[in-house]
C-alpha positions as CSV (number, residue, x, y, z in Angstrom):
1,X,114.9,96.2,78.5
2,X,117.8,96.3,76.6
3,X,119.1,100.1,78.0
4,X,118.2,99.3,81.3
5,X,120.5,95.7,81.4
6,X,123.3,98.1,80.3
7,X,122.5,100.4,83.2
8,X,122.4,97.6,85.7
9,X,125.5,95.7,84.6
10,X,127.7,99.5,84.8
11,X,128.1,99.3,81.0
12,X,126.4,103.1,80.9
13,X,126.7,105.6,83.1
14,X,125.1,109.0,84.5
15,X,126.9,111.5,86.5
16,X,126.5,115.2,87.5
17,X,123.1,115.3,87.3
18,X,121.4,118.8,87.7
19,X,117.8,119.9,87.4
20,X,117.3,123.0,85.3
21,X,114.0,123.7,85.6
22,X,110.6,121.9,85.9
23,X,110.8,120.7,82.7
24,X,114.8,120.3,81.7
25,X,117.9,118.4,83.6
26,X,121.1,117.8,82.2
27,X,124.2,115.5,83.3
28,X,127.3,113.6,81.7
29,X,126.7,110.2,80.0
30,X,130.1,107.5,80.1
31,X,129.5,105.3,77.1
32,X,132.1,102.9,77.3
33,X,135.0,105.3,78.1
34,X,133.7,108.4,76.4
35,X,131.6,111.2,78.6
36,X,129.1,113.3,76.5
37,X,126.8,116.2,77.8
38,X,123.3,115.3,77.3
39,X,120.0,117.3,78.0
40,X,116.6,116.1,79.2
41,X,113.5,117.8,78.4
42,X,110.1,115.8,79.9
43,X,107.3,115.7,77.1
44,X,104.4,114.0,78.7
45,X,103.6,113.2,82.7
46,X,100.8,111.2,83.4
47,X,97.9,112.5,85.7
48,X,99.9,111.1,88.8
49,X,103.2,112.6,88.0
50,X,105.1,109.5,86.3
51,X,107.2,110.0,83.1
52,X,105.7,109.3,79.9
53,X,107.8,110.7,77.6
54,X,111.3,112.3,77.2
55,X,114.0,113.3,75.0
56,X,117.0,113.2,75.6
57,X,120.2,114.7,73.2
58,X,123.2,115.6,73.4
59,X,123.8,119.6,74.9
């Protein structure tokens, strides 16, 4: 809940997303000023095709 009120109120950011591959995506993160790389690999999907777990690190 947390990460997601800081997504809503613009305090986060995501921009330049682009999908790799089935299983990868990577775009730039603003963190209050600063942009970082970042790289997500998908680790579970449930039998209907939601998320169930990623990671996501900096690229």
């Amino acid at each position: 809940m947390f990460f997601r009120n800081k997504f809503l109120f613009r305090q986060y950011a995501i921009m330049e997303a682009a999908v790799l591959d089935d299983r990868h995506a990577e775009f730039i993160a603003s963190f209050g000023g600063y942009n970082i790389m970042a790289i997500v690999t998908l680790q579970q999907l449930s039998g209907d095709g939601h998320i169930r777990r990623l990671t996501v690190r900096p690229k």
